[in-house]
C-alpha positions in Angstrom: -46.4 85.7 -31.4 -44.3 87.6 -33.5 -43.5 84.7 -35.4 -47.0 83.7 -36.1 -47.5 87.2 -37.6 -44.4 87.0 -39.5 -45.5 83.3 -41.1 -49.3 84.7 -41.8 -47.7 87.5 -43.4 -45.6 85.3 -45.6 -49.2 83.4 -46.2 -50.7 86.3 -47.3 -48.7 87.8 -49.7 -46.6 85.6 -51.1 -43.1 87.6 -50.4 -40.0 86.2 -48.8 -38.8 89.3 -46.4 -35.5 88.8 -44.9 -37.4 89.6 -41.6 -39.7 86.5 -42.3 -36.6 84.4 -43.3 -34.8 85.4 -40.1 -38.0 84.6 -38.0 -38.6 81.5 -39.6 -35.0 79.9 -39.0 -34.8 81.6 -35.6 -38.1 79.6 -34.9 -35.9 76.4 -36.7 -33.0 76.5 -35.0 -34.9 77.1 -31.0 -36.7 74.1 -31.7 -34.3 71.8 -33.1 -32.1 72.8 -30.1 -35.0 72.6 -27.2 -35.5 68.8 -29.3 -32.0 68.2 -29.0 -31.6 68.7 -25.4 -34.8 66.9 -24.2 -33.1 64.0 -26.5 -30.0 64.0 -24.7 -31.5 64.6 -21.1 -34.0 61.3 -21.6 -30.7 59.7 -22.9 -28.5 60.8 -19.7 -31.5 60.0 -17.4 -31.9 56.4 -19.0 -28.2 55.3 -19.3 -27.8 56.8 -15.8 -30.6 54.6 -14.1 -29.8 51.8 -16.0 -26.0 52.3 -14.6 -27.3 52.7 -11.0 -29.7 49.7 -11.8 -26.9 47.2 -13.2 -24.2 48.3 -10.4 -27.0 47.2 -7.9 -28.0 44.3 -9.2 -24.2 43.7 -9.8 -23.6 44.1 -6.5 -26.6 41.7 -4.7 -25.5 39.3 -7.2 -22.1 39.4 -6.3 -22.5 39.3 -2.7 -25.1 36.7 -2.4 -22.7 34.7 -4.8 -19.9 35.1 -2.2 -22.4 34.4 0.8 -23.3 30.9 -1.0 -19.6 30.2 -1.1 -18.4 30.9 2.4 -21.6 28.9 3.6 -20.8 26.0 1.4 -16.8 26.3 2.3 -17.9 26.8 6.2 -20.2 23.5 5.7 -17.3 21.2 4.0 -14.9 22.1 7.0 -17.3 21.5 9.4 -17.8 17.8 7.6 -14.3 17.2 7.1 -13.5 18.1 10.9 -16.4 16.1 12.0 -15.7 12.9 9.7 -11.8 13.3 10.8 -12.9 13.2 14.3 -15.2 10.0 14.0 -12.3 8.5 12.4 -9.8 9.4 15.4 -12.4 7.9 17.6 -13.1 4.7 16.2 -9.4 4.5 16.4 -8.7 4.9 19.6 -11.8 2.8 20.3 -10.4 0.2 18.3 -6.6 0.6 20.1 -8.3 0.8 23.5 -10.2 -2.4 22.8 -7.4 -4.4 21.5 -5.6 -3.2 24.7 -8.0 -4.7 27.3 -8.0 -7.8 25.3 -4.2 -8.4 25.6 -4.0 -7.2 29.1 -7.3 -9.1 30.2 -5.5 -12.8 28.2 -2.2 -11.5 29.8 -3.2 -11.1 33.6 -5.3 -14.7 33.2 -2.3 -16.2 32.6 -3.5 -17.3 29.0 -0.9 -18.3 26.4 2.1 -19.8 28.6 3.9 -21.0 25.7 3.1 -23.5 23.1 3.6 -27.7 22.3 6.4 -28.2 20.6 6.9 -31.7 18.5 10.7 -31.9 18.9 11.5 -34.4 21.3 13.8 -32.8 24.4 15.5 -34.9 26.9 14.7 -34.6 30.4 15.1 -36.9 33.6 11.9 -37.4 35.3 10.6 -39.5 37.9 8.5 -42.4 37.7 6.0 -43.7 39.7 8.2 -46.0 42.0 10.5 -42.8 42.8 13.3 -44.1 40.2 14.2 -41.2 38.1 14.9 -42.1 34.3 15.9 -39.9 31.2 13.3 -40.0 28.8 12.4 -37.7 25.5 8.8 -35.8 25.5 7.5 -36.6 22.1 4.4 -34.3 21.8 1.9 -36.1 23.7 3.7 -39.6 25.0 6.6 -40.3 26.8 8.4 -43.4 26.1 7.4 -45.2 29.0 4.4 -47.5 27.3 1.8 -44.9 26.3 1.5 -42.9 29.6 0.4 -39.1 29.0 2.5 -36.4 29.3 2.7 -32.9 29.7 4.9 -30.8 27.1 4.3 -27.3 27.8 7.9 -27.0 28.5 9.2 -30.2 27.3 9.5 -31.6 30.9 7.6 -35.1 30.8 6.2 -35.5 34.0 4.5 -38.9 34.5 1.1 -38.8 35.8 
């Protein structure tokens, strides 16, 4: 109020007192500062919530970025482990199958041996009970065109 009376004075008559003066830049100088410091509070209030704002959003981001990668990492493992475990499977089904084949061929006796087209000499008997050394040639003997058998090069006359 003072002030007011001070600057209507200074209206009225036209004459700088240093009273006025005083009054005028006290007046000045209180506002300038009360300006000042509701400057600087919004300022401190703003970059501070922005701050607390980023750091969160920072953070969610950050954590929901690591989530995504330890699912995804999780998932390939599980994959890998699975697909390595069909693999192992279809390879023991594979060795287990191959197995039973040579042990089923085996225990039927399949595969004695094979015909061989060098000629062997062996004595065998003929039909009369005479006994005569003759060669197994693959699938004849020498005797005129009569079969024999040459699993094991031994002719034996039918």
């Amino acid at each position: 109020m003072r002030i007011l009376k001070y600057v209507r004075d200074l209206k009225h008559t036209h004459r700088v007192s240093l009273r006025s003066l005083i009054v005028v830049v006290e007046l000045v100088v209180v506002v300038v500062v009360v300006v000042v410091v509701v400057v600087v509070v919004v300022v401190v209030v703003v970059v501070t919530v922005v701050v607390v704002v980023l750091e969160v959003v920072v953070v969610v981001v950050v954590t929901v970025v690591v989530v995504v990668l330890v699912v995804v990492v999780v998932v390939v493992l599980v994959v890998v482990v699975v697909v390595e475990l069909v693999v192992v499977a279809v390879v023991v089904a594979v060795i287990v199958v191959v197995v039973a084949v040579v042990v089923v061929v085996v225990s039927r006796g399949g595969g004695g041996g094979s015909i061989s087209n060098s000629s062997s000499s062996s004595s065998s008997s003929s039909s009369d009970g005479s006994s005569d050394s003759s060669s197994c040639n693959s699938n004849s003997g020498d005797d005129g065109g009569s079969s024999c058998c040459c699993y094991c090069c031994c002719c034996s006359h039918q």
